[in-house]
N, C-alpha and C positions, 0 to 999 in steps of 0.2 A: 393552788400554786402561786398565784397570782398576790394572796393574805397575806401568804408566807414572807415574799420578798416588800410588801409594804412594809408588815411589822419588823423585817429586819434593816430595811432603812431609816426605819421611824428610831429602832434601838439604837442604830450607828450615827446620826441626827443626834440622842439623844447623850449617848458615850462624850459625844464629843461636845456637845453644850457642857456635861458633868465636869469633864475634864478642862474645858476652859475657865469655868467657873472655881474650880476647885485652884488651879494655878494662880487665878486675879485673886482668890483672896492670901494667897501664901503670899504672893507679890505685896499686899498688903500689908500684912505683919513682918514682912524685911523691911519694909518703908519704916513703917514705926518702929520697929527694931533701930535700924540705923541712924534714922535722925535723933530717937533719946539718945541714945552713945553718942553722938555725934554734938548736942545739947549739953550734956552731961561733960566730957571731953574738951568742949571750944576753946574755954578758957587755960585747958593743960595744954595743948597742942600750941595756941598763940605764946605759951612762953615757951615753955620746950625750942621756937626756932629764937624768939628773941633772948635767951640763955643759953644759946650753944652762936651767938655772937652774930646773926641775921640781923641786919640792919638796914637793911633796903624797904624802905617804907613802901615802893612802888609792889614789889613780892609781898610785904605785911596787907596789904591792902588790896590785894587782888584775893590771898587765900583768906580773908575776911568776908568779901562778896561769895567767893564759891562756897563757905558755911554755911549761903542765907540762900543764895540762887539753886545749886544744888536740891534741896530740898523741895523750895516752891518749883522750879521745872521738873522733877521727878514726882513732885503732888499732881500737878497739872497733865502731866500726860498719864496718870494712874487714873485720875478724873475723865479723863478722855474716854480712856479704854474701858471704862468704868460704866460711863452713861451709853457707848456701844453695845459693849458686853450686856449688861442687862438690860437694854434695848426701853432706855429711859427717854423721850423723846417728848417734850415741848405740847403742848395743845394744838398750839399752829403748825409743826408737822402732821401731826395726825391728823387734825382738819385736811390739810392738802394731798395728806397720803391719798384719804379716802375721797378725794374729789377727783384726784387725778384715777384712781381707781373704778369709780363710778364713767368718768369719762372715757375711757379706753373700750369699757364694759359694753357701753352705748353703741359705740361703735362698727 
């Protein structure tokens, strides 16, 4: 009985690793999705408002920055969730994990 309910935590552990991973990389081909249209697009969008008579440099220059910011802050926290998600972690965490590990252990 005891197997039973490991190997069904182990599956539902494991469902759920599938299912996160599976969603981070969709999130991933919308990123690239969006920023080539978005690339591809920059320069019809900046006339589009400067042709229908927008002349506010302060608005022309603010939706300039959000073409460029957008992107790198939507990379950066794809990065984020990325190196959690796949449980990418540094030499010197791991070092410390297993020290702190080792020392608890001791204890």
């Amino acid at each position: 009985m005891g197997m039973e309910k490991d190997n069904l935590e182990k599956y539902i552990k494991a469902k759920k690793r599938v299912d996160n991973l599976k969603n981070y990389y969709a999130h991933i081909v919308m990123y690239l999705i969006a920023n080539a249209l978005l690339f591809v697009f920059k320069g019809r969008i900046s006339n589009f408002f400067t042709d229908n008579g927008v002349e506010d440099q302060g608005f022309l220059n603010w939706m300039g920055w959000n073409m460029i910011l957008i992107p790198v802050i939507w990379g950066a926290i794809l990065l984020v969730a990325g190196v959690y998600l796949l449980k990418l972690k540094p030499g010197f965490f791991n070092k410390w994990e297993e020290g702190q590990m080792r020392k608890y252990m001791d204890e």
